[in-house]
VMD Tcl script that draws the C-alpha trace (Angstrom):
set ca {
  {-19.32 14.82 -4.92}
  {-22.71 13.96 -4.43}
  {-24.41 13.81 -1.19}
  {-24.03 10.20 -0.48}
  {-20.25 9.87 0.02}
  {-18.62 7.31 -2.66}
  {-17.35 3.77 -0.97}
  {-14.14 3.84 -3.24}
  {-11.32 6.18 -2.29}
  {-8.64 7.28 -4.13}
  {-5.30 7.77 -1.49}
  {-2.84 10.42 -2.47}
  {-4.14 10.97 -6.25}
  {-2.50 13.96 -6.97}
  {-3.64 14.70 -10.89}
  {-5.43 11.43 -11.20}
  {-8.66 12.56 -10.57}
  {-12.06 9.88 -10.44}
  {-15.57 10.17 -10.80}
  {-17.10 8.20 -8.70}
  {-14.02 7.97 -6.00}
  {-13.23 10.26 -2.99}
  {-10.06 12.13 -4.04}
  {-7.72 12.80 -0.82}
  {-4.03 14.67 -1.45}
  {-1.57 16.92 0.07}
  {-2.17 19.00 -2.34}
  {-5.09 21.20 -2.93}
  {-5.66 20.54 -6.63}
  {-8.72 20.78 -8.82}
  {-11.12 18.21 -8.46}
  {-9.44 17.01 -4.42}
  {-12.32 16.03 -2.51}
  {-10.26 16.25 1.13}
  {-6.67 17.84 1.45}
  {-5.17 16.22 3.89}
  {-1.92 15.19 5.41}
  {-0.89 11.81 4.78}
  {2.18 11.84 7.05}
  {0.03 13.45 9.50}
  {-2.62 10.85 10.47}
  {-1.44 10.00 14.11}
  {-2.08 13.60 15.02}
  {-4.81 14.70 12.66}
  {-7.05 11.63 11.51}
  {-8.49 11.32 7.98}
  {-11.86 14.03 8.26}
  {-13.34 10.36 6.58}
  {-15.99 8.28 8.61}
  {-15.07 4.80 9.63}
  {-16.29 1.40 8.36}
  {-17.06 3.24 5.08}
  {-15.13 2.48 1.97}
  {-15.23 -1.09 -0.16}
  {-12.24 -0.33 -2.35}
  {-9.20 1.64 -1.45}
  {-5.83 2.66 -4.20}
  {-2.71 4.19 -3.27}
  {-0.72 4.37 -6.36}
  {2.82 5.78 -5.28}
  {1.96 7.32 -2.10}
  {3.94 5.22 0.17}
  {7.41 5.69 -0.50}
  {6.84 9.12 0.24}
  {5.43 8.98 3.62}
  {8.18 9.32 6.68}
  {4.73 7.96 8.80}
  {3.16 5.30 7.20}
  {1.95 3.69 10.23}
  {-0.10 6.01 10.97}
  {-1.88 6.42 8.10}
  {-2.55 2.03 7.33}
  {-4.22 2.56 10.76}
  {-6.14 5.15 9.48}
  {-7.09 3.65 6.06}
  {-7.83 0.58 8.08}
  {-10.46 2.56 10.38}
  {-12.25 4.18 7.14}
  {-12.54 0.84 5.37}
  {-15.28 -1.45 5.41}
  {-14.76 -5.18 6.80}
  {-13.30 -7.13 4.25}
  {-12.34 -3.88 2.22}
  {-9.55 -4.17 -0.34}
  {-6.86 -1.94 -0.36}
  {-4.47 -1.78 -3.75}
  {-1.35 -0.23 -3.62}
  {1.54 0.08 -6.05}
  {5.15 1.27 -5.17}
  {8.73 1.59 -6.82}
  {10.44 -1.96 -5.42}
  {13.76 -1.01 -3.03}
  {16.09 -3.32 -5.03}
  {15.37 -0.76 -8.56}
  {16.95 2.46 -9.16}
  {13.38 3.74 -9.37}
  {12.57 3.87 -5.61}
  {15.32 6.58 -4.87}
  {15.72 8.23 -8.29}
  {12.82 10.29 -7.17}
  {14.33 13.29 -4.46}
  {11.29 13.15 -2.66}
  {10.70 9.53 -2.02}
  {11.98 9.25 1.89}
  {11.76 5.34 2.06}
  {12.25 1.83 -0.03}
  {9.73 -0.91 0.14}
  {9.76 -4.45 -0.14}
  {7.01 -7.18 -0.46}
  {7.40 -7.87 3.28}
  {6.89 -4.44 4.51}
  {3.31 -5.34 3.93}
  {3.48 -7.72 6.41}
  {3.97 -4.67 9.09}
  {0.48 -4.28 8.18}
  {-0.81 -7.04 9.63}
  {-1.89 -7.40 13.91}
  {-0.62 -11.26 13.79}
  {3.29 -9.44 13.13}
  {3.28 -8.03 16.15}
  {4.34 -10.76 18.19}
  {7.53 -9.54 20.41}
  {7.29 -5.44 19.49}
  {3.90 -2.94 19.74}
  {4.41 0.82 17.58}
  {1.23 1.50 18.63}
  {-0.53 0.11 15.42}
  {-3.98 -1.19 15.63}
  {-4.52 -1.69 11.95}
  {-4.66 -4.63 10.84}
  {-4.53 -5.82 7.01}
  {-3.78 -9.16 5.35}
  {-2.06 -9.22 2.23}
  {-4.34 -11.00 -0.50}
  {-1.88 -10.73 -3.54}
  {1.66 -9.53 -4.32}
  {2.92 -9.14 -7.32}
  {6.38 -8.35 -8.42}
  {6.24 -6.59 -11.82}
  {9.43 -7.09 -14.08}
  {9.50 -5.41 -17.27}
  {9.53 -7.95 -20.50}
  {12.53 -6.94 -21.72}
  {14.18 -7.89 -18.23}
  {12.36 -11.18 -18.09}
  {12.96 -12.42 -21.09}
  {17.10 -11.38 -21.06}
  {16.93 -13.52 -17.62}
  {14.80 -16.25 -18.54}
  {12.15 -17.83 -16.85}
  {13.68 -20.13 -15.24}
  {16.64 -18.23 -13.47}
  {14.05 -15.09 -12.57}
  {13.06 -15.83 -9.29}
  {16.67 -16.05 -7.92}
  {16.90 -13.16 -9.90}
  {14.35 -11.55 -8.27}
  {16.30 -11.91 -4.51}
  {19.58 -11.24 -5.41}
  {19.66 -8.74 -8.24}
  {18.82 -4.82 -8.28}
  {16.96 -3.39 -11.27}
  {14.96 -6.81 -12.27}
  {11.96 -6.19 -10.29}
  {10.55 -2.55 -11.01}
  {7.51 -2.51 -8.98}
  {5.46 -3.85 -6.27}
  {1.71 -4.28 -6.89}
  {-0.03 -6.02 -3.37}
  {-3.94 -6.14 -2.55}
  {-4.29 -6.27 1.25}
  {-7.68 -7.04 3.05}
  {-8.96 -5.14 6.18}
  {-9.51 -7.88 8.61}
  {-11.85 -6.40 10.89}
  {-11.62 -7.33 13.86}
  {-8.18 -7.13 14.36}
  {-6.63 -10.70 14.26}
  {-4.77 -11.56 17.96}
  {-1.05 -10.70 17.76}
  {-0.26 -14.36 17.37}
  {2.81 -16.14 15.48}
  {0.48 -18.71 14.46}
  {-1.47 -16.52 12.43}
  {1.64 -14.97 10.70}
  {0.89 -16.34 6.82}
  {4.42 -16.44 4.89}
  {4.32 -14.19 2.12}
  {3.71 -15.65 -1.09}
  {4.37 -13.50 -4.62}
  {3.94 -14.08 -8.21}
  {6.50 -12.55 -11.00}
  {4.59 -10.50 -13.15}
  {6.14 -9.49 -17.01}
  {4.79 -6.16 -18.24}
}
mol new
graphics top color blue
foreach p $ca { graphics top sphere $p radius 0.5 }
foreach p [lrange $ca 0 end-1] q [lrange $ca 1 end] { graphics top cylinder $p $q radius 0.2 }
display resetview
């Protein structure tokens, strides 16, 4: 890395190494700019400095994180206002987010909303993070779309396992923290995505 630290940062790359990124894993592999531990952030914060980073991926992280709290707080601290945060996990209706032994949790779109300050309404964790969800997209593979057909996919999409593979959402850091406030809860709006 060079001296000036890099304002895009790559969350629990393992192999996928960047130029240009900060590279932070669990494990210490070639190229790992920080090892750290992800499940670890409400006792040992991210050695990162705050208000820094423009553009943030986690690319199957998430799933595998008993904590995850924790560590959107934390990702929320080290990103800039307005940052953008992509992640990507395995959706909890496909065989894909427990075919994986260590995967300890399934996701939906509307975890993302746990993300958020404004969800926080009648229950407090602890969480101070605070990130609105820009775009979710549930990926379907074209073989599965076009078998279902376009027009029954989206009640599909609720009530049948294996159609949607992935989830693919770009959250915001709102910073400052939006009030805990129902009004501000946004409903959660997805697009199908054939890949």
């Amino acid at each position: 890395m060079s001296e000036a630290m890099a304002t895009r940062l790559n969350v629990g790359c393992g192999r996928d190494i960047r130029e240009g990124w900060v590279n932070i894993d669990g494990a210490a592999l070639p190229g790992i700019d920080f090892t750290v531990d992800l499940d670890d952030c409400g006792e040992s914060p991210l050695p990162l400095p705050g208000d820094h980073f423009e553009r943030l991926e986690m690319i199957h992280v998430l799933e595998h994180l008993r904590h995850p709290l924790p560590l959107m707080q934390e990702l929320w601290r080290v990103a800039a206002p307005g940052a953008r945060l992509f992640v990507k996990v395995p959706h909890a209706g496909h065989d894909d987010a427990w075919v994986d032994p260590t995967h300890v949790r399934a996701i939906t779109p509307h975890t993302f909303t746990y993300f958020a300050q404004p969800k926080y309404v009648d229950m407090d964790y602890g969480y101070t993070g605070d990130w609105r969800v820009e775009r979710c997209d549930l990926i379907v593979l074209r073989n599965i779309f076009n078998s279902i057909g376009r027009e029954r996919l989206p009640e599909a999409v609720i009530r049948d396992r294996n159609v949607v593979k992935e989830i693919a959402v770009t959250l915001i850091a709102e910073k400052p923290t939006r009030p805990r406030d129902k009004a501000l809860q946004e409903e959660l709006v997805y697009n199908i995505v054939a890949v």
